[in-house]
N, C-alpha and C positions, 0 to 999 in steps of 0.2 A: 360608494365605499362599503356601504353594510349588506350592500349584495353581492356583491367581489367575495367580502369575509365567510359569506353564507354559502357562496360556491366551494371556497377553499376549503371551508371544513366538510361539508361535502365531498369533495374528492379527496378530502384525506381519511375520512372515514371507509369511503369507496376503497383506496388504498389499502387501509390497513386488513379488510375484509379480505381481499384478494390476496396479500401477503399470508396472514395466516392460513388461508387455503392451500396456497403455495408449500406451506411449511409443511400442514397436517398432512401432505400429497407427501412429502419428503419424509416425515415422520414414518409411515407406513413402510416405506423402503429400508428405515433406517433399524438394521435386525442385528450389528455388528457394530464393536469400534472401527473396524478398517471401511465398513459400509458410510460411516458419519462419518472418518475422517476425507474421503477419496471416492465415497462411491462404490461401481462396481468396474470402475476401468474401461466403460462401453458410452460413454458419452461420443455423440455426434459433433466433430470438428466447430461446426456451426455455434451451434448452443456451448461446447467450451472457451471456443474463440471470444463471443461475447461477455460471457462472466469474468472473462480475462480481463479483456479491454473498461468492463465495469470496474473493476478493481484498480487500475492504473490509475482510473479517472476519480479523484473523490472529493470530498469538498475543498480538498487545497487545489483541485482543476476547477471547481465550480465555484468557491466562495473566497478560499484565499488567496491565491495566486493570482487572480484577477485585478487585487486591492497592492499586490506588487507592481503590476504595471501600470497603474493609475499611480502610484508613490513617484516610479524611476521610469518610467513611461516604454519607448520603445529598445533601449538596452535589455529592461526587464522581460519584452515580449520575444526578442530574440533571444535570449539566454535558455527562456522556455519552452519553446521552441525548435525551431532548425539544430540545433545539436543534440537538446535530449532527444526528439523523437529517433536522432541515429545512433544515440547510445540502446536506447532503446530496441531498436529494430535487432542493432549487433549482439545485442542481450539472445533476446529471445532465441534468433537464430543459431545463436551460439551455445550457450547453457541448454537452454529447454532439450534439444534433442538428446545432447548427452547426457542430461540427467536422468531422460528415461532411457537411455540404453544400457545406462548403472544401475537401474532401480527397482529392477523388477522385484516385488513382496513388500514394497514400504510402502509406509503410509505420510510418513512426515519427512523433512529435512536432516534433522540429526540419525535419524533411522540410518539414513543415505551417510550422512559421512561417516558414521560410524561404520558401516557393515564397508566402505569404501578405504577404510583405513584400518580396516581391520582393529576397533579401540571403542569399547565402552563408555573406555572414560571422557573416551571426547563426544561420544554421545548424549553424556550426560552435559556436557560444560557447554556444548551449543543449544541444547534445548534450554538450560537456564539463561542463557543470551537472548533469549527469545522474548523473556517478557519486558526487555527494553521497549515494545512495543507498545508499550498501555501510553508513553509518551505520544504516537501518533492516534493513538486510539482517543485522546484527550482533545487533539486537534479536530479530530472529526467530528464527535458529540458536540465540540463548542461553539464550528460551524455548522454544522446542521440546528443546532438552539439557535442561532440567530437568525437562520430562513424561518423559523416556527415562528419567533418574535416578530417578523416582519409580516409572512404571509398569515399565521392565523390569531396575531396580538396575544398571543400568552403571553405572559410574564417570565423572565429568563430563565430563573431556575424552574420554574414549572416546565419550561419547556426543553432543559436539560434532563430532565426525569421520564418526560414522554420520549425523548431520544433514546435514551439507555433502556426503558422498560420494555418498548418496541423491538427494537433489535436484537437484545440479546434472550429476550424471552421466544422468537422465536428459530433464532439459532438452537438455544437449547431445546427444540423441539426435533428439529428436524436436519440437523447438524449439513455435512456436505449437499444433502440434494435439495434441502431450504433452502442453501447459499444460491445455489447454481440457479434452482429454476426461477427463485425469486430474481435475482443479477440479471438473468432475460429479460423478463420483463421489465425492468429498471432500465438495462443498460438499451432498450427499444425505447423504451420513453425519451429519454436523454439525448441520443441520438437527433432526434428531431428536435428537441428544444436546443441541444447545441447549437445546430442550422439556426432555429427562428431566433435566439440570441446575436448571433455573427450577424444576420441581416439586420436586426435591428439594428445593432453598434453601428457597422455601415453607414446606417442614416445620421444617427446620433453624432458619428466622425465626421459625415461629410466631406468635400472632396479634398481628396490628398493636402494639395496645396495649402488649403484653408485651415485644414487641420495642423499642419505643421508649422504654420504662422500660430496658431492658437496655441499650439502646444510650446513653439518657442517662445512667447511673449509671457507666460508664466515661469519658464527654467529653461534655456536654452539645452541644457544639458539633455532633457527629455526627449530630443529629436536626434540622438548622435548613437552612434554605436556601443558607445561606453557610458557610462555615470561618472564620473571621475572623486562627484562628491557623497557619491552612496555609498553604505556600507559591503554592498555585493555584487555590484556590476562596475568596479572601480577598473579594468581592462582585459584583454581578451582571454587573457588566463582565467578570469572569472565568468567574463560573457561566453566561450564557447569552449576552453579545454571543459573548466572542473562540468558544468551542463551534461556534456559528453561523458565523463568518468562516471558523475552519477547516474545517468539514464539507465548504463552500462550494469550497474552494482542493483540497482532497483529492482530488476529482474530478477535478483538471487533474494528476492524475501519470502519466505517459505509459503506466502497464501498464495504466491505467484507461479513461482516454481513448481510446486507438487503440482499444478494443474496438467502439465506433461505428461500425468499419469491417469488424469482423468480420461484420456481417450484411446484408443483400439491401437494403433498404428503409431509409427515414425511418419507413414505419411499425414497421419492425423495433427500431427506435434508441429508441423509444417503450415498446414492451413491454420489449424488455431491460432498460430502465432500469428501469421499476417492479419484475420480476422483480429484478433486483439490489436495487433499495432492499428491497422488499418482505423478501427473504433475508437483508439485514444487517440489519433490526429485531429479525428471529427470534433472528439467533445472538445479537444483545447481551441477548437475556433472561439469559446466562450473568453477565453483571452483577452479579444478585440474588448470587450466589455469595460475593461480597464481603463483603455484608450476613451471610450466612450463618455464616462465617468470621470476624468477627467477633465476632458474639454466642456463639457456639459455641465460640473457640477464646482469645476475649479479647484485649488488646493484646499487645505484644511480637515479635509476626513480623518478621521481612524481609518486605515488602509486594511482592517481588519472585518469591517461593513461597509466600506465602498461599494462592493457586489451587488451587497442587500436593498443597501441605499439606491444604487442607478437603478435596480428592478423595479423597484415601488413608483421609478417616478417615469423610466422608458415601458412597462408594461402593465397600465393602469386596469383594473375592471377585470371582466371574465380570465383574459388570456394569462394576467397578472396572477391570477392566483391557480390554474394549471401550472406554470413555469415552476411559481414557490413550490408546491407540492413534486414536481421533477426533478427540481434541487437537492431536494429532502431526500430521492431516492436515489441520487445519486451519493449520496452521505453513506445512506447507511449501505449501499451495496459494497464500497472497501470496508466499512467497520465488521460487516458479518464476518466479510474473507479473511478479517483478520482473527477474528474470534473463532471460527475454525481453526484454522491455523495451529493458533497458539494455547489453544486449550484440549487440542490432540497431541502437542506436544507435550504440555504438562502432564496429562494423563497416561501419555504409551512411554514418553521418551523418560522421567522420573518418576511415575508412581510405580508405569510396569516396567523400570528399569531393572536389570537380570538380578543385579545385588539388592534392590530395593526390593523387588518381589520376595526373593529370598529371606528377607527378613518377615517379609510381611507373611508369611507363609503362602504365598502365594505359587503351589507344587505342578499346576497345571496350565495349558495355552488357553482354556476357557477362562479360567477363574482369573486370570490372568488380563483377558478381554474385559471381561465384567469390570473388574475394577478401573482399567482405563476409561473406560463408557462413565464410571461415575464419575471417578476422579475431573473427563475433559468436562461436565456436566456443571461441576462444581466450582470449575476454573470460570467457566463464565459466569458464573454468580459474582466471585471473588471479582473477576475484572473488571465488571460491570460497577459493584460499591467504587473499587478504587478509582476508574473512569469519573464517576458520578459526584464524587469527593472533591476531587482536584477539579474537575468542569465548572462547579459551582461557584468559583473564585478564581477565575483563569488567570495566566500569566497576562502581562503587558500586551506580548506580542505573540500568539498564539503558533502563527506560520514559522518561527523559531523554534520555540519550546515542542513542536510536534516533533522536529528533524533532526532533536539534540541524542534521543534514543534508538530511532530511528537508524540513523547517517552512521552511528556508532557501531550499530548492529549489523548494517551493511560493506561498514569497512575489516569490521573482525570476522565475517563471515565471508566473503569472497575467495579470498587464498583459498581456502580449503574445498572451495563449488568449484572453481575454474582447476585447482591443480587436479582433482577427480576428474574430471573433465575432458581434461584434455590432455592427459597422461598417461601413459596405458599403466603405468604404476607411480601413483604418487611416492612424494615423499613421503616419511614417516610422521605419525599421528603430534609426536613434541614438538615437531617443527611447525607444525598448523597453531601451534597452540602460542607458540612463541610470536608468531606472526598476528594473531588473533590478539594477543596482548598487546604489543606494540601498536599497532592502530586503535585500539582504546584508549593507550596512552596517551599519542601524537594528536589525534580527534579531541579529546574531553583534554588534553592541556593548554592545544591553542586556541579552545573554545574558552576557557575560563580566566585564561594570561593576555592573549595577543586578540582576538577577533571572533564576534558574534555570527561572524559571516558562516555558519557549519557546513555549507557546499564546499566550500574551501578548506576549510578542517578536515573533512571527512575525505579528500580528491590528495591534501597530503600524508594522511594515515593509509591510504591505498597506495598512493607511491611508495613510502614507508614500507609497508607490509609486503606489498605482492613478491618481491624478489625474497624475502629472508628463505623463506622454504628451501628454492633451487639452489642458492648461495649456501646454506645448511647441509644439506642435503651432500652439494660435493666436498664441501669441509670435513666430515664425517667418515665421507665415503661408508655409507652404511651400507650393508647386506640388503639384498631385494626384498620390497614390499611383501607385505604378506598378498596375494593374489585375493581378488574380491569373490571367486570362487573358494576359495578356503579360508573364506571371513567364520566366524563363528556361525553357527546354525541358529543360534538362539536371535544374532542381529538380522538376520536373510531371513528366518518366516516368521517372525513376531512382530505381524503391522502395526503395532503401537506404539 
């Protein structure tokens, strides 16, 4: 055991060595805010694809989603499963291309619907939607602490502080090409510990049969298609539409999305997707692990360290504490992408917003730049306290409380990525807006009145939402779009 511990810190230290190298390589490149926010547009399919498939994949694929299907067994694994991965696919295939064939000059998400809508102000109203996100960014710090907790025995909050300090410290160094080149290397590790986790559960399960006698002699329920007595696998509307709706909406979160722009071509926007799909099919094999923990460990867990718990006990010694430290990198490889994200936001999409600059005197596209570079710089400082605050005292159930900002932010954001999208003139900008409120609404009311379940909240504030625009739109009968060619000048070359 004290050689296991002594390896782990060890390769965590190895880790962090590496990373920071990764970053200061990234630092060097990073001479711009549109370079930290994106890069320079020349990324190899390959190496975007994987940061991709990193990002999909984060500790709710490696630490908590796993402790759902150990809770609700095999309803839970199919939910996670065979439908998202085809929301997912349909995502990628579908948004990704067209958001870079609208995107050419931006940097962020609001950039894009703004200069697509010809509207500022909605510029500004989705980039403040954005930081609904520190809610999953909570979920990730608090899973990643508990892999520190188990693989290298820190103490919780110590090791919620080694979480936030790591990652966002070298974000702030080396903003998009820390993300990316660090995500490779992560999302390589991972890769293969996914595989060595699947096979172990495998063993762990044992043969079908055996398993399914075991698993029905605790909750019969846990071997059927449905839960009937769970809060979120209660029937198929839960097991496989909302699965689907959300996979589908998941791809429009902005560290996702801009990725489309990381790379040369449409044909590039093509491979990256399948390589990213292709890389999160792999890591959810880590799924099985549920099932494993389960049978092996019985009911009674917190389903919030079941993960941590089967590790400790299915991969004891050397390999035991490689796994923990793969874990760890799979945490922080979504939390950076988020912290890019959304701290390029806060700094191009509100501080250098056109009227906010203006006040700020801010008379030129340089000075302009500069101040986004400090302001996204600043943002991850801010995110990180807030992160660190709330971590330190987590909710009950963490895999909830990550998806309640989240799920929100992805259902008032949609309407307005898909009707871009796939409109050669959307509707107009109030209509997005109207819609965008209404799924906040629908979402955060039947999450607070009727049901915890937020796949389900969030799958009816997209039913909700998605038509008001088209429905608007011919009600109105309003005059044609402003064309995305005679968007403002200030929205089309101000990658901020």
């Amino acid at each position: 055991m004290v050689e296991a511990r002594w390896l782990a810190w060890t390769l965590f230290v190895v880790y962090l060595a590496a990373t920071y190298w990764l970053a200061w390589q990234g630092h060097k490149r990073t001479d711009s805010f549109k370079s930290f926010a994106v890069g320079n547009g020349a990324m190899g399919p390959g190496l975007a694809g994987v940061t991709l498939g990193a990002c999909l994949a984060s500790t709710a694929t490696f630490v908590i989603n796993p402790g759902f299907v150990y809770a609700y067994g095999l309803p839970a694994l199919l939910a996670l499963t065979l439908p998202f991965f085809a929301g997912i696919f349909a995502g990628l295939f579908t948004l990704g291309p067209g958001f870079r064939r609208h995107g050419g000059g931006v940097a962020t998400l609001p950039v894009w619907i703004g200069r697509r809508y010809g509207s500022e102000g909605l510029r500004a109203y989705f980039a403040a939607l954005s930081l609904l996100h520190v809610f999953y960014m909570v979920l990730i710090v608090v899973g990643a602490a508990f892999v520190l907790v188990a693989t290298l025995g820190l103490e919780y909050k110590v090791a919620v502080t080694v979480v936030v300090g790591v990652v966002f410290s070298y974000v702030l160094l080396g903003g998009t090409y820390a993300h990316a080149y660090t995500n490779t290397a992560q999302g390589l590790l991972m890769l293969g510990v996914a595989v060595a986790i699947f096979v172990q559960a495998a063993r762990g399960i044992g043969a079908p049969g055996e398993a399914l006698a075991a698993l029905s002699a605790q909750d019969p329920h846990l071997v059927g298609a449905v839960h009937p007595a769970s809060p979120f696998y209660r029937d198929w509307l839960e097991v496989a539409v909302c699965p689907f709706l959300l996979g589908f909406a998941i791809v429009s979160q902005p560290h996702l999305l801009v990725k489309s722009l990381y790379v040369k071509s449409h044909r590039d926007v093509l491979l990256m997707s399948a390589t990213g799909g292709v890389c999160f099919v792999v890591f959810s094999l880590v799924l099985f692990a549920g099932l494993a923990a389960r049978v092996s460990l019985g009911p009674g867990l917190n389903q919030d360290v079941a993960m941590t718990t089967w590790l400790a006990s299915a991969f004891p010694g050397h390999l035991g504490a490689f796994i923990g430290v793969t874990i760890l990198a799979a945490a922080m490889s979504t939390l950076d992408g988020l912290l890019v994200a959304v701290s390029c936001i806060v700094g191009g999409d509100l501080v250098a917003h056109p009227a906010v600059a203006r006040r700020l005197g801010l008379d030129t596209e340089e000075a302009r730049e500069r101040a986004a570079l400090r302001a996204g710089r600043w943002t991850v400082l801010v995110l990180g306290g807030a992160a660190w605050l709330i971590s330190l005292s987590p909710p009950k159930l963490v895999g909830i409380f990550g998806t309640v900002g989240t799920y929100g932010l992805l259902a008032a954001s949609l309407p307005a990525i898909v009707y871009g999208v796939l409109r050669a003139r959307p509707p107009a900008a109030w209509t997005m807006v109207v819609a965008s409120i209404v799924a906040l609404a629908v979402h955060l009311g039947l999450y607070l009145t009727v049901t915890e379940n937020t796949g389900l909240t969030a799958s009816a504030a997209l039913v909700a939402a998605m038509p008001l625009p088209a429905v608007l739109d011919l009600l109105t009968r309003r005059a044609p779009a402003v064309d995305e060619a005679a968007a403002p000048a200030q929205a089309e070359t101000l990658c901020v």
